[in-house]
C-alpha positions, 0 to 999 in steps of 0.5 A: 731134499727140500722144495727149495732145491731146484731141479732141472726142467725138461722143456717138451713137446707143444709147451709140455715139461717135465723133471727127471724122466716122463711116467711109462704111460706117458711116453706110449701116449706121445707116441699116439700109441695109446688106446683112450678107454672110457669105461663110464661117465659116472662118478661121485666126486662132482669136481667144478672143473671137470672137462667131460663131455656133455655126450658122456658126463654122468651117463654109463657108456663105453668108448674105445677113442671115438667108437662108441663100444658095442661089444668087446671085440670092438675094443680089440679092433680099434686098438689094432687100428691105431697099432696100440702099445698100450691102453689108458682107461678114464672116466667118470670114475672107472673103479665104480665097475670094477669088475668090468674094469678088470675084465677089460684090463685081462682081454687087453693083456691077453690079446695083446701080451704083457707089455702092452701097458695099462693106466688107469685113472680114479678118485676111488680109494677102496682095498678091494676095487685097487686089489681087483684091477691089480690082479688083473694085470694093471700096470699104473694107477693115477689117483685123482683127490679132490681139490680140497683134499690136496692141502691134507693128503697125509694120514687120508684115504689117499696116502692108504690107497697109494701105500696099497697100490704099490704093495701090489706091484703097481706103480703110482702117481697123482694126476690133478689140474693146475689151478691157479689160485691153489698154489699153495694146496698144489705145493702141499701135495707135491711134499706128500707125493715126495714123502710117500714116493709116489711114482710121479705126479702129473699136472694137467693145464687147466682148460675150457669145455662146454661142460666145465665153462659155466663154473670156471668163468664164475671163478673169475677164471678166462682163457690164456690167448684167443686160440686155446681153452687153457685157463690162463695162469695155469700153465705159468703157475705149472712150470713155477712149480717144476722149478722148485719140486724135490729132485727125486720127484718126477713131474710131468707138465702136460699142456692143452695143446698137447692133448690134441697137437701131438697125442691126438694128431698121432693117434690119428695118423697111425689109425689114418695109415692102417684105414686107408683106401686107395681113394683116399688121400692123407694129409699132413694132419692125418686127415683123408680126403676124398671126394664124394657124390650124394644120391638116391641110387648109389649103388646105381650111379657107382656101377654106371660110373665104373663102367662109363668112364672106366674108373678103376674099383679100387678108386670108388666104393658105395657107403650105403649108410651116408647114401653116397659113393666115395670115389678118388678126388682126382678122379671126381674133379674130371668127372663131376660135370657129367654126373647127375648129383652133387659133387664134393671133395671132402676132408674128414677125421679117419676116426670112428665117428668120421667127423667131416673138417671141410666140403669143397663142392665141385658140382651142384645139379640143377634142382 
């Protein structure tokens, strides 16, 4: 079968497509079901469109989602937080720690069982790194090759790593961005990939981060609409391709606003079910609300308003750290006339770091 003999495109979710069926550890991300593991900020490949964060690029961190790790459990616990089927573990480049990477991968497994499944993703292509993630248990390897080497894939490091990835019972794929101006490498891969039968290959819209904006604007490269940071060019030039690859070759399209308007939003829901309080309200997006009171005698004040107007304890909790009380909105919006500090109904991410969306006073005190 040629390039030439078009297969049927599956049109998918938030502008994603794909041909044939969508990789295992795709279907757990739809779902929001897959813990993000970023296993380190460090790597050696320097691609000009790399997204990273500026929080996270080049420095040796570990998150698991938004927590920052400080010891391995809190992997366990945000995993069960957001009920995990499975684990995606990026980058940097996580097989420059290896190790840690298989360490990682067994805790996974043996917490959770065998089928909770675990990518990975890597530009490195050493026997050893890919032979050590195996045996831990690794169920699919995503190799990541420079743009310039996706025109010359054949007889390279990468068709060596691929071959020994799926000897060691793996299954492999090749995960890159759609660059618009690289039509022609990207076909080029896509031969390989179907050459080599690969497992898949997924092509990623190409988007704006803070950290990648400088270099891709040099590039005469601009953003599609005024709502999104995919480049454009890159999703036209993704579903042009999927048209026209081999039909045995399963290729997945994975747009922007995917990322966040179904992988994010549902992995927010689920840890938003499983973390919420009676005060708290969730919406439609998985954001709670609650209303807030700011002050210097928390523990106080949240005693007094217990008592004075009889507001049951499931209804209002002390957060000593943000020095405030967290109480029901409903409950503060009939009461914050008759306290002494400031007011607010709050909307925030129920995430690790808590980012707060938007802050409605309903009292300001007097100063």
């Amino acid at each position: 079968m040629t390039l030439a003999e078009a297969v049927h495109v599956k049109r998918w979710l938030k502008g994603s497509a794909y041909t044939i069926r969508l990789p295992i550890g795709c279907r757990h991300c739809a779902r929001g079901a897959k813990l993000v593991l970023f296993l380190t900020g460090k790597c050696k490949m320097g691609c000009y469109y790399c997204p990273l964060s500026l929080e996270k690029r080049g420095k040796d961190v570990l998150f698991a989602d938004e927590l920052k790790v400080e010891r391995e459990e809190d992997i366990l616990i945000e995993a069960e937080l957001i009920g995990a089927t499975g684990t995606g573990i990026t980058g940097g480049d996580p097989l420059l720690q290896p190790g840690k990477a298989a360490r990682l991968i067994r805790l996974l497994k043996e917490s959770f069982g065998e089928r909770h499944h675990i990518h990975l993703y890597t530009p490195s292509t050493g026997k050893k790194s890919i032979s050590t993630v195996a045996e831990a248990g690794l169920d699919e390897i995503r190799f990541h090759p420079p743009a310039s080497m996706w025109s010359r894939l054949h007889a390279s490091r990468f068709e060596k790593a691929i071959s020994l990835s799926g000897e060691l019972g793996m299954n492999v794929g090749l995960e890159i961005p759609v660059i618009p101006d690289l039509e022609n490498e990207i076909r080029t891969l896509l031969e390989f990939a179907s050459d080599l039968e690969v497992s898949f290959v997924n092509l990623n819209e190409l988007e704006f981060s803070e950290s990648n904006w400088r270099m891709l604007r040099s590039r005469g490269f601009d953003v599609k609409n005024d709502i999104s940071g995919g480049i454009g060019g890159s999703e036209r030039l993704a579903l042009r391709l999927l048209s026209s690859v081999p039909g045995d070759l399963p290729v997945h399209y994975c747009s922007s606003s995917f990322k966040d308007g179904v992988q994010l939003r549902r992995r927010i829901m689920r840890r938003a079910r499983r973390i919420c309080r009676p005060l708290d309200l969730i919406t439609e997006d998985g954001t709670l609300i609650m209303g807030i009171v700011e002050t210097d005698i928390p523990e106080r004040l949240a005693l007094q308003i217990k008592n004075e107007f009889r507001v049951p304890k499931e209804l209002i909790e002390v957060n000593s750290e943000l020095r405030r009380i967290e109480i029901a909105s409903w409950v503060l919006e009939e009461i914050a006339a008759e306290l002494p500090d400031d007011s607010f109904i709050i909307e925030e991410y129920p995430t690790a770091d808590r980012l707060e969306v938007e802050r409605e006073k309903i009292r300001i005190r007097q100063r």
